[in-house]
C-alpha positions in Angstrom: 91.7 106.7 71.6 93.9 104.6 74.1 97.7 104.5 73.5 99.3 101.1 72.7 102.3 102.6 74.5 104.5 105.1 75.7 105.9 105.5 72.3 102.4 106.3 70.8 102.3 109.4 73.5 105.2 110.7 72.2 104.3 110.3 68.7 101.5 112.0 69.2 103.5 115.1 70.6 105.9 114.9 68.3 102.4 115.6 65.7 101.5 118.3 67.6 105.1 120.1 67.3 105.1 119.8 71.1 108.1 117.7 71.3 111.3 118.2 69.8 115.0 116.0 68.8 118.1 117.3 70.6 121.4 116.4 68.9 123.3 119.2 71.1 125.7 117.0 73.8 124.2 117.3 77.2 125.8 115.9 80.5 123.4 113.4 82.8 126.8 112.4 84.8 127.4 112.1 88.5 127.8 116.3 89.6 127.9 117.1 86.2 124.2 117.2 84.8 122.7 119.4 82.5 119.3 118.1 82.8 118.0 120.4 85.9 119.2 123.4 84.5 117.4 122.3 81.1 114.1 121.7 83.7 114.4 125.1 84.8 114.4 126.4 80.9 112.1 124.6 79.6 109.4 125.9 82.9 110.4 129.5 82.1 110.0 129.4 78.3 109.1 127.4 75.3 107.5 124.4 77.5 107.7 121.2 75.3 108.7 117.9 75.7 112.3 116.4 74.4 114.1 113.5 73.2 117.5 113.7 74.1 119.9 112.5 71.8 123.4 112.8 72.2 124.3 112.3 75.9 128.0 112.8 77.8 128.1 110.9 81.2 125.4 108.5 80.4 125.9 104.4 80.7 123.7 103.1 78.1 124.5 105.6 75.2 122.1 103.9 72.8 119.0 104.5 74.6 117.6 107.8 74.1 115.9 110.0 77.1 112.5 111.2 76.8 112.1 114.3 78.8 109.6 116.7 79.9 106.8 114.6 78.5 104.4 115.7 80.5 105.4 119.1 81.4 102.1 120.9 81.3 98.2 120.9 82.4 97.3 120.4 78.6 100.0 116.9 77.9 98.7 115.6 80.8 95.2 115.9 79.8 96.1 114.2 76.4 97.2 111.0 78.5 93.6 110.0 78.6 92.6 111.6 75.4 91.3 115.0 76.6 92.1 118.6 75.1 90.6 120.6 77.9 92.4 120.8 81.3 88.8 120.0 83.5 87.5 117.6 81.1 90.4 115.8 81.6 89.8 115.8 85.3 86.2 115.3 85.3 86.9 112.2 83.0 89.0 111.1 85.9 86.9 111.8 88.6 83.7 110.4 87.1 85.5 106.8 86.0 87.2 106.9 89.8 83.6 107.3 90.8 82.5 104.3 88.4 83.9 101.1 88.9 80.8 99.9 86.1 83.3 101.7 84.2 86.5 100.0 84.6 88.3 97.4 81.9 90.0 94.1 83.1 93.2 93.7 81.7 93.8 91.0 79.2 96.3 88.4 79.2 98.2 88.3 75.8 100.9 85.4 74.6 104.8 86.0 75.8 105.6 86.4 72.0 102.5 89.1 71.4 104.7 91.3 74.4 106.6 93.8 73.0 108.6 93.7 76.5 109.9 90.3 75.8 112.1 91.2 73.1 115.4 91.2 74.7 115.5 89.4 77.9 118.5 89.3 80.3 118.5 86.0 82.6 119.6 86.3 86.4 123.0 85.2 85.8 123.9 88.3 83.3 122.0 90.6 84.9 124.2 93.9 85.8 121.9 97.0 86.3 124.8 99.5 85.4 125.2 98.0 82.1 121.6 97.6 81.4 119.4 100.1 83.3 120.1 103.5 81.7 121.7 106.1 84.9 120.7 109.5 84.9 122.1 112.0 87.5 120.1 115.4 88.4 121.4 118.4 90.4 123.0 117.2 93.6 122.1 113.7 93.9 123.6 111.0 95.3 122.1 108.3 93.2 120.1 108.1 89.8 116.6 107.3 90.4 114.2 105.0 88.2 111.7 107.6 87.7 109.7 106.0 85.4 108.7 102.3 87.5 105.8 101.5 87.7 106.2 98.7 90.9 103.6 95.7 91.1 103.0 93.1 94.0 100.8 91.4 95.7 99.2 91.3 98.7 100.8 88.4 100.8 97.5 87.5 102.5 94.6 87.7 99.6 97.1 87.8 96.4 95.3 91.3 95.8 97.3 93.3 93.1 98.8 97.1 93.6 100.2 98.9 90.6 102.1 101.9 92.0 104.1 104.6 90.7 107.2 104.4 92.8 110.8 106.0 92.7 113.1 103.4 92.7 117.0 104.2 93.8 120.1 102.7 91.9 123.1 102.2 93.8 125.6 101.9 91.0 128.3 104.6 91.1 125.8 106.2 93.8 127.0 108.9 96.2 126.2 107.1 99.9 125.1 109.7 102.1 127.2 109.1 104.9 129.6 108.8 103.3 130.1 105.1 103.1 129.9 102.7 100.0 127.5 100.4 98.5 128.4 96.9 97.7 129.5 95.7 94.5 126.3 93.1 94.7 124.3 95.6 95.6 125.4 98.2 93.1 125.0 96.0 90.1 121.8 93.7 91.8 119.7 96.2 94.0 117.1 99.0 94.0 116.2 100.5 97.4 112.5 100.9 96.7 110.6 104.1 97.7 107.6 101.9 99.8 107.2 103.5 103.1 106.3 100.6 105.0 107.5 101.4 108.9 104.6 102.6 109.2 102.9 101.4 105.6 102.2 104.4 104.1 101.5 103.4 100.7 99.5 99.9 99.4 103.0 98.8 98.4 104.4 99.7 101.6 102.0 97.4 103.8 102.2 94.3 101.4 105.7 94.4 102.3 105.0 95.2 106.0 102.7 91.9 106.1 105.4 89.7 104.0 108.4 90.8 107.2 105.1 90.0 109.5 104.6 86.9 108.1 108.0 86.0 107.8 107.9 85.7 103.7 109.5 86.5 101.1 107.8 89.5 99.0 107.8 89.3 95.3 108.0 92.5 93.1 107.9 93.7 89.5 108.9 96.9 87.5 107.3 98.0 84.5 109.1 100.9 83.1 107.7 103.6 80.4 104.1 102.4 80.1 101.1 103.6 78.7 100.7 107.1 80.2 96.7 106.5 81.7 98.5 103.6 83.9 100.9 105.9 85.7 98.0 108.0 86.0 96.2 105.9 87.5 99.0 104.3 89.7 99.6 107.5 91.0 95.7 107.3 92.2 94.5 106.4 95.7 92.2 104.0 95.4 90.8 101.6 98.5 93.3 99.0 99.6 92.7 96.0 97.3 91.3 97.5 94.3 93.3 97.0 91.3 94.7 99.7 89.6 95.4 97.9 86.2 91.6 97.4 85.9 91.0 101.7 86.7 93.5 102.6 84.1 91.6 100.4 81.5 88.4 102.7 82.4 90.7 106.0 81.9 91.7 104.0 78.4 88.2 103.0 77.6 89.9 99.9 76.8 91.6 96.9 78.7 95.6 97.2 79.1 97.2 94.2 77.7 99.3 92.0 80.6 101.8 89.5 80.1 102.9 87.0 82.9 106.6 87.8 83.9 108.8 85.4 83.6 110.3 84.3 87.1 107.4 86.5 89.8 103.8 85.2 89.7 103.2 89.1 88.3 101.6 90.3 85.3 103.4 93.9 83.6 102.1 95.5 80.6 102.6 93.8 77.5 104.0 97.1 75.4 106.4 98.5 78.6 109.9 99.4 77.8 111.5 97.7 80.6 110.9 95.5 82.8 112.6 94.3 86.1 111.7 91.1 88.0 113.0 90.1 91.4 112.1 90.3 95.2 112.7 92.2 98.5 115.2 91.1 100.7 114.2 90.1 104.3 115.4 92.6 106.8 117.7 94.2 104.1 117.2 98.5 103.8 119.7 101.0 102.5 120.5 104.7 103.3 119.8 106.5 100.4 120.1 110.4 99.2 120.1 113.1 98.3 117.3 113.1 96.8 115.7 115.8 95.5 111.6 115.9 96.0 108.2 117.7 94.6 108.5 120.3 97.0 112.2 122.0 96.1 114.4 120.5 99.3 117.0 117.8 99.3 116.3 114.8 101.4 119.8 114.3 102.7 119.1 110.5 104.0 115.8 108.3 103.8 116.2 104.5 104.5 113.9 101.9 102.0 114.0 98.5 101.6 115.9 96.4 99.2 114.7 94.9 96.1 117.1 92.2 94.3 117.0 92.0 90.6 116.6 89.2 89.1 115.5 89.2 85.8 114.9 91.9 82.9 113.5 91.7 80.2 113.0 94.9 77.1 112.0 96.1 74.0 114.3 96.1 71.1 115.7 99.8 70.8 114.1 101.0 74.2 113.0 104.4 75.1 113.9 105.7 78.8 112.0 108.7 80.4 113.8 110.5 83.4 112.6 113.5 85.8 113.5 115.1 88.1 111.6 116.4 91.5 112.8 120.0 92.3 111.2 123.3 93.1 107.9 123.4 91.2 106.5 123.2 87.9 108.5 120.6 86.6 107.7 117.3 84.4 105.3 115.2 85.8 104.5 117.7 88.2 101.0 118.1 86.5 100.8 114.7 85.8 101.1 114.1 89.5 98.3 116.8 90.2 95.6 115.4 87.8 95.1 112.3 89.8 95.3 114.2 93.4 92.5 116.8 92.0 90.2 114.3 90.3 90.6 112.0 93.5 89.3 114.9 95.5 86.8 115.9 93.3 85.3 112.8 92.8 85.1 112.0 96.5 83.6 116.1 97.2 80.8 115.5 93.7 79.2 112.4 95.3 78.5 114.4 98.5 78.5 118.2 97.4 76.8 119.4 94.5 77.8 122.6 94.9 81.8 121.3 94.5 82.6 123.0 90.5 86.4 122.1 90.5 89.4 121.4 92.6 93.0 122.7 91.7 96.0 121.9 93.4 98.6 124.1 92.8 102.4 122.9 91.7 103.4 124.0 95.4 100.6 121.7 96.6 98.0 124.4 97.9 94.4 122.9 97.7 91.6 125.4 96.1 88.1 124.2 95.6 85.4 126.0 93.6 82.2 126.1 94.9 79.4 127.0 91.9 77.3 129.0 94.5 78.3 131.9 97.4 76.7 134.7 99.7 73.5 133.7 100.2 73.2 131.3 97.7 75.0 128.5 99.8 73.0 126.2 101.0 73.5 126.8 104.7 75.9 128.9 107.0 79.5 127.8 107.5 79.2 125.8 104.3 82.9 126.9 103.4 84.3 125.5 106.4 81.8 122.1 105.7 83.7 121.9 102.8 87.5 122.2 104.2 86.6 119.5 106.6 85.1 117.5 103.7 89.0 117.9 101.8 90.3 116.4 104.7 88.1 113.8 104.9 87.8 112.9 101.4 88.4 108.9 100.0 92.1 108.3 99.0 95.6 109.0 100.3 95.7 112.7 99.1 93.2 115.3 100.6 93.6 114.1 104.3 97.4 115.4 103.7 96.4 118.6 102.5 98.0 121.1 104.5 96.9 124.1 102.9 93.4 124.2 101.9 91.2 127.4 100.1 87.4 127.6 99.6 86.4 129.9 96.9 83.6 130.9 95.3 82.3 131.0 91.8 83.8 134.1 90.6 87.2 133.5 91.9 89.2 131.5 88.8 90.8 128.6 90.6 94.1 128.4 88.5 95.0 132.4 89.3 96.7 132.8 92.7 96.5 136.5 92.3 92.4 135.8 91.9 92.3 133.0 94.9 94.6 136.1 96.4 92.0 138.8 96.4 89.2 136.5 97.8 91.4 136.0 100.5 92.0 139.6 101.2 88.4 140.4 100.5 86.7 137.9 102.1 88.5 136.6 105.1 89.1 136.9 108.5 92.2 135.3 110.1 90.1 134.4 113.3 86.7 133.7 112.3 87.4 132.0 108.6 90.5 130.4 109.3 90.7 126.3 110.4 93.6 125.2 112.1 94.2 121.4 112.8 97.0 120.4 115.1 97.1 116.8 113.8 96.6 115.9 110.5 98.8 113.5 108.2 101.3 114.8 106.8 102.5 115.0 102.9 105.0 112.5 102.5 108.5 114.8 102.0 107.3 118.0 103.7 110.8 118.8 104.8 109.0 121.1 108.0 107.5 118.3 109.6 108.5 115.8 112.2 110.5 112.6 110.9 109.8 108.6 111.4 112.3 106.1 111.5 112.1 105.5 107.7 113.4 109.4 107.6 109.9 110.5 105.9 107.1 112.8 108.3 103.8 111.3 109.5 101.6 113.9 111.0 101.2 117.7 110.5 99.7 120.9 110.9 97.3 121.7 108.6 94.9 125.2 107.6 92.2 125.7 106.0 90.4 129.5 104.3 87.1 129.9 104.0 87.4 132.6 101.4 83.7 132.7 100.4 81.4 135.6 101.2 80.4 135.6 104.5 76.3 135.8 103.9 74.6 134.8 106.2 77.5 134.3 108.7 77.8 138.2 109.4 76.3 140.1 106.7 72.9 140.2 105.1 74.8 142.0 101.8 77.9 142.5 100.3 79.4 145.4 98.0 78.8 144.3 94.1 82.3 143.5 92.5 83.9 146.1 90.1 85.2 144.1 87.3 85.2 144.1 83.3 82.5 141.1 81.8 85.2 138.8 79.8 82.8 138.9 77.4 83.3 142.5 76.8 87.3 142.1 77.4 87.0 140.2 74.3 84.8 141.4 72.2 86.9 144.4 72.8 90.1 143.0 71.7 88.5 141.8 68.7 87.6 145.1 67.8 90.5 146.7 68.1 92.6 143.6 66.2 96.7 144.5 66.1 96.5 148.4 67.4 97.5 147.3 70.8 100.6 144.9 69.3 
């Protein structure tokens, strides 16, 4: 079943008893926020996803905050309609794999666009009046973390859809301790496209606009359907089109409308959306910013969009995250798309690939189905690491930690990946280090560019299979209970053990 919106997602939750109403006052203010506290909680206990209520601090008091949606392995499987965690990303991997498979988005009529309902022309337009603000932990700004940003290729008119952070500047903290402009406070978003170098298909549309000396056009869809900022968050080749991969995940086409001053088409049932352009030669200092490895960035410098137009629902919904040390919301959500990338680039060319997990800390683990002498030749482990790091998309050439296992090591247990390790590995012989690979785009440990963000880094990969035929022509039989007989077991002996 594909979602008509964001709101259907959350309906569906709230079915489930996986979401829940708060009515208790919570703070999203400037240095006063509540809300990464209440990440912390919620990723140390009862793990569900909220609609906050009643909010203290907060500029658009109306609009109530959807947070923690997609908090876990299992809510991010139900964005495409799956119940089981590798269904979900073998659903993924296998449409990424199909392009037969993919929908075309469909045009609908202005007044069939939910998103038209309330529209806010240029001369009204004041984004701390009308963009909901929310403030986490120590940061300087509030950040649109819900946008999805669309624009098109200067050259071929080729469409990106990507899943972008976007930084508001009204009542912002500047990090050096200057001030942002009244226009651009209640005009601007410095937009999170890394494009000195590009280093995202957002980022190098804009680089070829400033090379071309023209003017680059760009849309925001906020709160969509949740299999499009799945699939925006997916690395696919420059000038495919995302919109058209998310209808595959859907099984269905997304509905488009034409915005209504950018030759752009958004999502007919988003909650928000904002129209306008970058500005030539025009970047901001931003920060802190808090990112999905648990550090501050105290300054990063993006480019400036100017809003120009917005248009929303009646009675809009906002979702807000925050990045911080992991799990957090949309920390899984992030990792389905990097993991089925991977594992749809590794199942074309390695049978033998059974699943690939990527850890909320970002630690790569793939699953072979075979081991010892079963592989089919020697080394294969370290075939594989060089595979990761070679694989189609932006994510596994920036993985910097990277584990082979095999079949009776369970890829989601670190204390399991852990002993294979220990077991099965030495640091000379079964370890790869490469001096100069990209880098993940906030490791805080690795050399800065201009735009404050790292480009190349170390990276290391662990062979952790058994080393038949490499040095041994056996290995000692592992001592461990059958799960079979762990349950049945437990079965038998019902509440005695309670």
């Amino acid at each position: 079943m594909a979602y008509e919106d964001f709101r259907a997602f959350l309906d569906l939750l709230e079915e489930r008893d996986d979401l829940r109403r708060i009515k208790e006052p919570l703070s999203v203010g400037l240095n006063e926020s509540d809300l990464q506290p209440l990440m912390a909680l919620l990723h140390s206990g009862p793990n569900r996803a909220l609609i906050l209520e009643n909010l203290t601090g907060y500029n658009t008091p109306d609009v109530p905050v959807a947070f923690n949606p997609y908090g876990s392995r299992e809510r991010t499987a139900l964005c495409i309609d799956e119940e089981d965690v590798l269904d979900a990303k073998h659903k993924l991997a296998r449409v990424l794999a199909d392009p037969a498979s993919w929908h075309k988005p469909v045009m609908v009529d202005r007044d069939d666009a939910p998103c038209k309902e309330v529209v806010i022309p240029e001369d009204e337009v004041s984004l701390g009046k009308q963009i909901p603000h929310v403030w986490f932990g120590k940061e300087g700004p509030g950040y649109i973390t819900n946008g999805i940003a669309i624009t098109k290729d200067p050259e071929t008119g080729a469409r990106n859809v990507g899943w972008y952070r976007h930084t508001q500047l009204w009542n912002a903290q500047h990090p050096a301790g200057g001030e942002y402009s009244q226009h651009n406070q209640d005009r601007c978003l410095a937009v999170f496209v890394y494009w000195n170098p590009p280093m995202n298909h957002g980022g190098l549309h804009l680089a070829k606009a400033i090379a071309a000396g023209k003017t680059l056009e760009i849309a925001i869809a906020c709160n969509c359907d949740p299999a499009l900022h799945l699939a925006s968050a997916t690395g696919l080749p420059f000038g495919q089109d995302e919109y058209d991969f998310a209808g595959g995940l859907r099984g269905s086409p997304l509905k488009l409308v034409k915005c209504d001053t950018v030759d752009i088409e958004v999502p007919a049932t988003a909650e928000y959306v904002l129209e306008g352009e970058f500005l030539p030669g025009q970047q901001e200092q931003i920060g802190w910013h808090s990112n999905p490895l648990g550090y501050y960035d105290a300054v990063q410098v993006f480019p400036l969009m100017q809003v120009n137009h917005i248009t929303h629902r009646k009675n809009p919904i906002w979702h807000s995250t925050m990045e911080m040390v992991p799990p957090f919301d949309h920390n899984y959500l992030a990792l389905l798309p990097v993991e089925g990338e991977v594992l749809s680039d590794l199942g074309r060319k390695i049978p033998e690939v059974k699943d690939v997990v990527v850890t909320p800390n970002m630690t790569y683990i793939v699953q072979l189905s075979v081991d010892g002498a079963t592989k089919p030749h020697p080394e294969f482990g370290k075939y594989v690491l060089h595979a990761v790091w070679g694989a189609a998309g932006r994510w596994g050439r920036t993985a910097k930690l990277v584990i082979v296992v095999g079949p009776d090591v369970n890829p989601y247990d670190l204390a399991s990946v852990e002993w294979a390790i220990m077991t099965r590995v030495q640091p000379v012989s079964d370890i790869i280090m490469n001096p100069s690979g990209q880098a993940f785009v906030l490791d805080p440990s690795a050399p800065k560019s201009a735009q404050g963000v790292p480009v190349q880094s170390e990276q290391m990969g662990i062979d952790a299979t058994i080393k038949i035929p490499e040095r041994f022509t056996e290995y000692p039989e592992v001592s461990q209970a059958d799960p079979a007989d762990v349950a049945a077991l437990a079965k038998r002996l019902g509440d005695a053990l309670d």
